[in-house]
N, C-alpha and C positions, 0 to 999 in steps of 0.2 A: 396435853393429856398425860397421867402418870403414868408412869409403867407399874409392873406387876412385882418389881421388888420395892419401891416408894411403900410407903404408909397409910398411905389411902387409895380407897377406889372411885370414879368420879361417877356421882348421879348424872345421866347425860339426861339431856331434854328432849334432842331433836339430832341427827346425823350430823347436819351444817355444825355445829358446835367443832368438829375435827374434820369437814372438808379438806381445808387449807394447807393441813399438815397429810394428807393423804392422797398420793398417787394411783392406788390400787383398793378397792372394794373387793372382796370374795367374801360373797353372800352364801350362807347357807338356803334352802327352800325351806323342808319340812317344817315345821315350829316357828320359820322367819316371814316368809313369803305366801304360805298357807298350811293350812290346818288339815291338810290331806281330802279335803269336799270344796272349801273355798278359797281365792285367793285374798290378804288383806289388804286394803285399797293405801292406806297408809303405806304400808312397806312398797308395795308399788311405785308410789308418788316419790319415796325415799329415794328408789335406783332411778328413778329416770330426771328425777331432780340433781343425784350427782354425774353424771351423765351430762346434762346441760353444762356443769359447772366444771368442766372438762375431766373427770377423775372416770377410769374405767374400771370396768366392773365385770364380774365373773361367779356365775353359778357354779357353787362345788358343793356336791350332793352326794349322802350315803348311800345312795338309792342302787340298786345293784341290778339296775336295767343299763341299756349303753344310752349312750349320752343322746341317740334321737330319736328313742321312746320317750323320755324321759322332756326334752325339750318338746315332742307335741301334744305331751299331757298338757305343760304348762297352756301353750296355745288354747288347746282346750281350755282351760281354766280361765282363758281371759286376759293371757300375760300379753301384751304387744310385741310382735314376731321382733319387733327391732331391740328388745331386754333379754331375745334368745339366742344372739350370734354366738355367746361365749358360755358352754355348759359342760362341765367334767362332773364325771360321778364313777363312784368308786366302784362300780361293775362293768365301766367301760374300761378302768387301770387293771382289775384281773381278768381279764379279756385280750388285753397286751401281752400281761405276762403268761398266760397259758400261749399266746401264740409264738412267744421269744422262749419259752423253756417246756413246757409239756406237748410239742409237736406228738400225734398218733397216741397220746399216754391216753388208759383206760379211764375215762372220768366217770364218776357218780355226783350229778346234781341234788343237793340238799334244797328241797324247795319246791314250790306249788311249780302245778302245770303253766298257771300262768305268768314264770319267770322262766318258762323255757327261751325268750327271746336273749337272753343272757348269757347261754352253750350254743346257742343255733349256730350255724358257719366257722366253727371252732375245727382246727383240724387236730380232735380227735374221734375216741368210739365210745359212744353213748354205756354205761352197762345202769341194770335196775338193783345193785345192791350194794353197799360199800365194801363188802367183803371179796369183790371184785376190782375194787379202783386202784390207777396208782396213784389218781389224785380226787378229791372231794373239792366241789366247787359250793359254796355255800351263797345262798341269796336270799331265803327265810327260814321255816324250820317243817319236817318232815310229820311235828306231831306238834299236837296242843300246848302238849306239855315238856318244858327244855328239858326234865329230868329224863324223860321217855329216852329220851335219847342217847343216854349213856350204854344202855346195851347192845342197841342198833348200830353203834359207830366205835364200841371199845377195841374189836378186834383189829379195826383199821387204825385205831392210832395206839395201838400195842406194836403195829406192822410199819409205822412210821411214815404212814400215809399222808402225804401232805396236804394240808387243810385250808383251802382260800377260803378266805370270809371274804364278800364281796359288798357285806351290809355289816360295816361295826358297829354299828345300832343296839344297843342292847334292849332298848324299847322306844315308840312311839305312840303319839297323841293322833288318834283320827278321831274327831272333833272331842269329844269331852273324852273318849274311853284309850285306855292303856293298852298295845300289847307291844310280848317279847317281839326281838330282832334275832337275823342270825349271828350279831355279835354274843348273846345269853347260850348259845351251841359252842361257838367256838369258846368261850370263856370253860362251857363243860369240856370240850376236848382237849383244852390247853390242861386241867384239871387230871385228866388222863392220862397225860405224859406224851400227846398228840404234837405235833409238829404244825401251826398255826401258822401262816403269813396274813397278815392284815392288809386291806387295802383301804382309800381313805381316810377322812378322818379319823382320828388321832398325829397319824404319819404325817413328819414333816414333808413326804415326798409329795405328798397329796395335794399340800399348798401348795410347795414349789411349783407342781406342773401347772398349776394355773397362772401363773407369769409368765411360762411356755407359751401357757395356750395363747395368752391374748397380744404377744408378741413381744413383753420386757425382757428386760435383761435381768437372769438371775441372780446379776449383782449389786441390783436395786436393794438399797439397805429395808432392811425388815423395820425402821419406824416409819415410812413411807406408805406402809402393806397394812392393812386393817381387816381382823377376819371377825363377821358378822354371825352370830349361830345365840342357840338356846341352851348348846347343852356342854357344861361345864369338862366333862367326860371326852368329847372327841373337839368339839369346834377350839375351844377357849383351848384345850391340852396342846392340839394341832396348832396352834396361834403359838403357844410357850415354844413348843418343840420347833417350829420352826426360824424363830425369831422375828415375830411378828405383834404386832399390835392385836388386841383382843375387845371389840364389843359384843356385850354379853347380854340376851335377849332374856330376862327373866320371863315371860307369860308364856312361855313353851314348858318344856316338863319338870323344869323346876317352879311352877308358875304356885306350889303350895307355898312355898320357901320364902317367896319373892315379898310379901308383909311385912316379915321380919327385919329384910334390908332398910324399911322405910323407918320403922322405929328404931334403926342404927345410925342411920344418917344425921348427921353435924354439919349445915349449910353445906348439902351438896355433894356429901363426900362419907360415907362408909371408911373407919379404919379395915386395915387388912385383915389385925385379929380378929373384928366381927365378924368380917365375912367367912373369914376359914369357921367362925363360931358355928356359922349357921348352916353352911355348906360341907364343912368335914374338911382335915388340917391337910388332909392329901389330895383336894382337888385345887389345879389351877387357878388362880387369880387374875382375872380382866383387868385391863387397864378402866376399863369403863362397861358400864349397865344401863340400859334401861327396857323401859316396862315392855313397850312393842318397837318394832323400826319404823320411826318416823325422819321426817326432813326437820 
């Protein structure tokens, strides 16, 4: 498979095409594994086919629930508890870091009631307005609308109030319909002159811990490592940044774009230029694409 500074991108078929070359799978869910209502059976059959073929595999999720919420949605969904051993999500990593650096610190939750499970057992004190926090924990958005929230949140990041995003999500797909994430809040905050820490994808750290998780060694070389995702912005950037291999799910939310690839392709193969054509000269390039995760 080519890397991302070669000259072309490779049409992939099927996953087995780069098994052989690949020790580690980190799959993204949302956009890969399901549409947020269903699980697809294809991508399914994908992980538990590399699985068989001894390559292990690891859920890394923007999801900004801790990782065993978020593991028995999947169950729910259908996934087989034996695809759930290994699941990091980026609201279990600033969940870490509030408990190794904002001990007792005043938090204010950005976020529906029902991502309270995200602050619960956090040792700090709850407050109900940012104008109160010494840190904002961020997991969706407070209002409809991302702009709303530059009034609500300017005084805090005038104050240098530190801002976890725990969802860098700037939007997702729940079946056909679009919304923001609380990565489109903190992007307003950062706008602000707010003080942001991201967790998740994009961050190479985000990868790495998933080599933690499942027990390698961090000094497994990055063309070994293969990161699985839809969205050019955090999975495929998190794949560059960390030095990793990148397959790239076009039928998630870049799935209007994904056309265009097919009438660029040359047996199999996308130049680089096209793709920055069609996708913008400052997003990441995958080593490899294709339409949905199949084996």
């Amino acid at each position: 498979m080519p890397n991302s500074s070669g000259t072309s991108v490779h049409m992939a078929v099927g996953l087995r095409e780069v098994i052989d070359e690949t020790d580690l799978v980190i799959c993204d869910l949302w956009g890969v594994m399901h549409d947020g209502l269903r699980l697809h059976a294809d991508a399914v059959e994908a992980i538990q086919r590399a699985r068989e073929a001894g390559v292990r595999t690891v859920f890394l999720s923007n999801a900004p629930r801790p990782r065993t919420h978020v593991r028995d949605h999947l169950m729910e969904m259908g996934l087989p508890t034996s695809l759930t051993d290994f699941v990091v999500t980026s609201g279990g990593l600033a969940r870490d870091e509030v408990r190794e650096r904002f001990t007792d610190a005043r938090l204010y939750h950005v976020g529906p009631e029902g991502d309270r499970n995200t602050v619960e057992g956090l040792p700090v004190t709850d407050v109900d307005h940012p104008d109160e926090a010494d840190i904002i924990l961020a997991t969706d958005l407070d209002f409809q609308d991302v702009e709303a929230h530059g009034p609500w949140l300017r005084a805090a990041a005038e104050r240098g109030v530190p801002f976890l995003c725990a969802n860098p999500d700037r939007i997702v797909h729940v079946g056909e319909r679009l919304y923001p994430c609380a990565g489109a809040v903190a992007d307003l905050y950062a706008s602000m002159g707010g003080d942001v820490h991201w967790f998740g994808k994009p961050t190479p750290q985000a990868l790495q811990s998933c080599l933690k998780e499942v027990g390698m060694d961090c000094s497994t070389p990055g063309s070994r490592v293969l990161m699985v995702g839809d969205s050019l912005q955090t999975d495929m950037a998190g794949a560059s940044a960390a030095g990793y291999r990148g397959l790239f799910i076009t039928g998630g939310i870049h799935r209007d774009e994904a056309p265009l690839l097919d009438q660029a392709a040359n047996k199999a193969r996308v130049p680089v230029h096209s793709f920055r054509k069609i996708f913008g000269e400052e997003k990441a390039v995958p080593h490899a694409v294709m339409q949905a995760l199949k084996w």
